[in-house]
N, C-alpha and C positions, 0 to 999 in steps of 0.2 A: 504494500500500500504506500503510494505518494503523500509523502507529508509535507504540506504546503506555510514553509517557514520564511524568514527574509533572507537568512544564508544557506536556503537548500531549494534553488530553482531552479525550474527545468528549462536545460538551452541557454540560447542566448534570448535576451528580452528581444521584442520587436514594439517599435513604436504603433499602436494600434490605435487610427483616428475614429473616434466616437462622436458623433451628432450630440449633446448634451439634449437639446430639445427631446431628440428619439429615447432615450433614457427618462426622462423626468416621463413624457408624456403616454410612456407606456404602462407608466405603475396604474393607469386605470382602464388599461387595453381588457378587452374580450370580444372574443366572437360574436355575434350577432348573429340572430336565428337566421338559416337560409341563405348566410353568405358564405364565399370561398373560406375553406378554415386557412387554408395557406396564407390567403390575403389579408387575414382579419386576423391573423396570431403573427404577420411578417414584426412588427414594432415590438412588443414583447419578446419577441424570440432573437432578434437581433439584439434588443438591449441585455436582455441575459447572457446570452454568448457574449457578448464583447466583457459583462463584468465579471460572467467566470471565469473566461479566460486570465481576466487582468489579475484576477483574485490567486490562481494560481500562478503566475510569473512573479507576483506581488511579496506572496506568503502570507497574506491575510485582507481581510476586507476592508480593515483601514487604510492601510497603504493603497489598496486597489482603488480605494476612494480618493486618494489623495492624487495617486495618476491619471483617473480619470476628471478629477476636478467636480467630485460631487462627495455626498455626505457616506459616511459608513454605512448607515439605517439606509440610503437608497440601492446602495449597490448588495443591501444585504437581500432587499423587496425585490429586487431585478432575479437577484440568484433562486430565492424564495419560486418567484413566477414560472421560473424557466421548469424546476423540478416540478413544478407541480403539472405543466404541461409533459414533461417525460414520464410524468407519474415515476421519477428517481427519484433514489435522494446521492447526491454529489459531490457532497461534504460533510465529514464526521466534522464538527465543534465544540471545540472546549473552552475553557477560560484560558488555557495556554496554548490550544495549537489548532492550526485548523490543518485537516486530513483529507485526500480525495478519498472515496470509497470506489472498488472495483471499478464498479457504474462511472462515477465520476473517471477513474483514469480509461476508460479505453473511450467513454463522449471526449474527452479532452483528445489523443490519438486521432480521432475520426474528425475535430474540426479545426481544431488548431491549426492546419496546414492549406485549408481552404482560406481561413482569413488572414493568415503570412501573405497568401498569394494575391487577395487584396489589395493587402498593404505593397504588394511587389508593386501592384498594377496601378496605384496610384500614385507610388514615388514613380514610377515610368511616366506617367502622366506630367507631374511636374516635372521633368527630368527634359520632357518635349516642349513645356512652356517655358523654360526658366534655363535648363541647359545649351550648350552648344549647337547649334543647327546638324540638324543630322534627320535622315529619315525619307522618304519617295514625296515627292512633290510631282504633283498632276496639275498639269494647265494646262485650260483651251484656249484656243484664239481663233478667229476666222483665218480662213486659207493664205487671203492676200496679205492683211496683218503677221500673221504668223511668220510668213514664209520669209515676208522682207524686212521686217522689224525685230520679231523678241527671238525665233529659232539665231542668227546672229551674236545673239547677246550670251547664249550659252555657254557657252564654253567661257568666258570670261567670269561668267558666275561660278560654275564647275569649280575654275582654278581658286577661285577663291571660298568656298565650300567643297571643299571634295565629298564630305562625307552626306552631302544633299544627292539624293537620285533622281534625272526628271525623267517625266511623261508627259511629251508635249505633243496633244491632239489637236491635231488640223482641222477644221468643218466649221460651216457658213451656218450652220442651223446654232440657236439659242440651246446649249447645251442645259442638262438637266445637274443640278448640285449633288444634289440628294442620290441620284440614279446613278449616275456617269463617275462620282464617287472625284468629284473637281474641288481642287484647294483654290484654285485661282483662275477666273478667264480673263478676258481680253474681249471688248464689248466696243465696236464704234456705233456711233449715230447718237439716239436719244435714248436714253433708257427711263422705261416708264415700269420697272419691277420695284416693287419698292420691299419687295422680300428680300434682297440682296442690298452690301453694301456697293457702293459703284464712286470710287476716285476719279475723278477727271485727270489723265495725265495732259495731254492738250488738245486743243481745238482741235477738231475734226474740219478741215477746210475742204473745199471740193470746187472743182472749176470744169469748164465745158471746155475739151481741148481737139486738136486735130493734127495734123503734121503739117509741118511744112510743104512737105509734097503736095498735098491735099487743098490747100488753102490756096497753092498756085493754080491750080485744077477747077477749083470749085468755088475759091471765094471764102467769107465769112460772114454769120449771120448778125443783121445789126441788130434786131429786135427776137424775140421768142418766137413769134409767130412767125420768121422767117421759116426758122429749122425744119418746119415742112417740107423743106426745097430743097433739104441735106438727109445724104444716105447717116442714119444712126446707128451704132457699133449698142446691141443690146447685152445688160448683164440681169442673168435668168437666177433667182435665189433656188436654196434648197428646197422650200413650197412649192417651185413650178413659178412663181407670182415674176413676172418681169418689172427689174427693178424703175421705178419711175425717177424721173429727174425733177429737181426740185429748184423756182430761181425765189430771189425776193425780188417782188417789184411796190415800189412806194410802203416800206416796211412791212409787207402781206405776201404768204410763200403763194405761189403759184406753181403747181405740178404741170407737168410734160409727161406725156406719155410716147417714147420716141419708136418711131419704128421704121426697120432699116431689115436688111438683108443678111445680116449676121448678128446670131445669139451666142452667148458661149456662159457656160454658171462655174469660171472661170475668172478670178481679175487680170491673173496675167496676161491670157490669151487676149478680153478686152483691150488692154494698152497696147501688145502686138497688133493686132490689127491694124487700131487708131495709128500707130509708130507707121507701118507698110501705107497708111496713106489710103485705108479701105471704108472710112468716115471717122465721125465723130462721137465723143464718149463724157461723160461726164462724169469723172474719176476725184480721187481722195488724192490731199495733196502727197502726200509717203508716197506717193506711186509714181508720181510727174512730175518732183522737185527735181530731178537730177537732168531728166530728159526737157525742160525748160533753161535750165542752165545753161546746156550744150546747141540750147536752138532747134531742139531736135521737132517738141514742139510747141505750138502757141494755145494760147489763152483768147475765148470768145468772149461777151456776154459777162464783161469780169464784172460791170456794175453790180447785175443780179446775183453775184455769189451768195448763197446761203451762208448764213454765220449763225447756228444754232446746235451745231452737232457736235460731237467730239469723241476720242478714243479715251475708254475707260478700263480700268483697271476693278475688277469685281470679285467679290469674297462672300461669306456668309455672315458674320459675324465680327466687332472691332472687340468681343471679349474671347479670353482665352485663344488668342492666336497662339499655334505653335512656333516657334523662331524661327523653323524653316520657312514658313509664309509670312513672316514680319520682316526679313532680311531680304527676301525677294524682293516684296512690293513696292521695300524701301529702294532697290538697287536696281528694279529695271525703271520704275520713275524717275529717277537720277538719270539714267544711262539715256533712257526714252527724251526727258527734255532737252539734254543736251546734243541730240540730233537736228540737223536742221530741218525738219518735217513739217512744221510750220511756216515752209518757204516763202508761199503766197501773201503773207504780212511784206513780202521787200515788191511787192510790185504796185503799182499803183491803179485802180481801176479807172481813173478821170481819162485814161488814154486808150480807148476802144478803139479797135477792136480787140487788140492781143494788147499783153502788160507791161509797162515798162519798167528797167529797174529805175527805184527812186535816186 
């Protein structure tokens, strides 16, 4: 028989975290006719387990009290509850010793090691909040964002996390949190979830462009209602829905619905096209900063640019981030503004048809 003293305990102690609430609030726990007994004896039977156990690591009910930060008399009512649901009894006591009985050492044996495992699982837990970055990171992002933006960036984060694993999935469809099992996406336009948190990293800029070639060919349009009169390069989302183009005119968006002789639910194939001089496209600045630089191509219609949208950075929650998604979001934000993606701010629209630098 286990005799439960202060210098004869069993093992090593383990820190074992108790709810105080769940203890005090269980001294008047019982069943209820008709209800699950599991569900209706779970408060009682957690707080007893947790002060038996304390009681033996302890070597007695007072010190168990003292560990758990409640009185002798409750953690004696908790032990009390627990046997009386086992219909044991768990503890010989005397005025000098407290003793496990049989019963008591082999219930100790059979739980003690379930709730160590707990305790493993919550220091793990903190250990993902509060320790080092370490662990699989899943992020989505749309195709074209992805491909030309954050997929880039990896490896530079890599070298400076090594012990971060990613999983970056590609797709133009509004990925599922919950489902898809996503620490972090990558969202342009407007986001209207308000289930999710959503970072603005910057403006989402978007301009009506064409090539060079093209513009020698066919001209530019001066007004909206021109664009009838121009072959349009369409981009098909994952819905099937062909995406609409969007201008402001006199502070009021006005939609376009362009239609043209090539689809593709594709962005890069889109900018190919427009680049070969097969029409026009109404593209995100990330995509057409470089190819406007070089001339390759121009800017129509810059007055009407829409200025409402933006590329955003998206989570579930701002409590209990794991480090691994608080050092990301912190380092591709960083990495992301200091790209020049937001090109279309150095041009000026007062000079229609295409942009000049300022």
């Amino acid at each position: 028989m286990v005799q439960c003293t202060g210098n004869n305990r069993a093992d090593t102690p383990v820190d074992v975290p108790v709810p105080m609430r769940i203890i005090e609030s269980s001294q008047h726990a019982a069943p209820s006719a008709g209800t699950d007994a599991l569900s209706a004896s779970f408060a009682t039977s957690y707080a007893g387990v947790m002060a038996f156990i304390a009681v033996v690591r302890e070597g007695s009910f007072a010190k168990a009290g003292e560990r758990l930060g409640i009185g002798r008399s409750a953690v004696s009512r908790s032990v009390q509850r627990l046997e009386d649901q086992l219909h044991t009894r768990l503890f010989l006591r005397t005025t000098r010793s407290t003793q496990l009985t049989r019963e008591g050492e082999v219930f100790f044996e059979n739980c003690h090691q379930g709730v160590e495992r707990i305790v493993e699982a919550m220091n793990d837990m903190r250990e993902l909040r509060e320790g080092p970055p370490s662990g699989l990171l899943r992020i989505s992002a749309t195709v074209g964002f992805g491909r030309k933006v954050v997929a880039p960036l990896l490896a530079e984060f890599r070298s400076k996390y090594p012990d971060i694993a990613i999983d970056l999935l590609l797709d133009d469809r509004h990925t599922d949190f919950a489902a898809d099992r996503i620490d972090v996406a990558f969202r342009n336009g407007r986001i209207e979830d308000s289930s999710i948190i959503a970072r603005q990293i910057i403006p989402m800029q978007m301009a009506l462009c064409a090539s060079a070639k093209y513009v020698a060919e066919h001209g530019l349009p001066e007004t909206i209602d021109d664009l009838s009169d121009h072959n349009c390069i369409n981009f098909r989302f994952a819905n099937g829905r062909i995406f609409e183009w969007e201008f402001k005119v006199s502070g009021e968006a006005r939609k376009f619905q362009p239609r043209g002789t090539l689809t593709f639910n594709d962005a890069d194939l889109v900018l190919q096209a427009v680049l070969d001089g097969h029409g026009m496209a109404q593209m995100a600045g990330y995509q057409i900063c470089d190819h406007l630089t070089t001339g390759a191509l121009v800017i129509a219609l810059a007055r009407h640019a829409p200025d409402d949208r933006g590329h955003y950075i998206c989570y579930l929650s701002r409590q209990h981030l794991p480090t691994r998604i608080r050092v990301f979001i912190d380092f591709v934000t960083d990495r992301i503004r200091s790209l020049n993606l937001a090109c279309l701010s150095d041009y000026d629209p007062l000079y229609p048809p295409t942009w000049r630098k300022i």
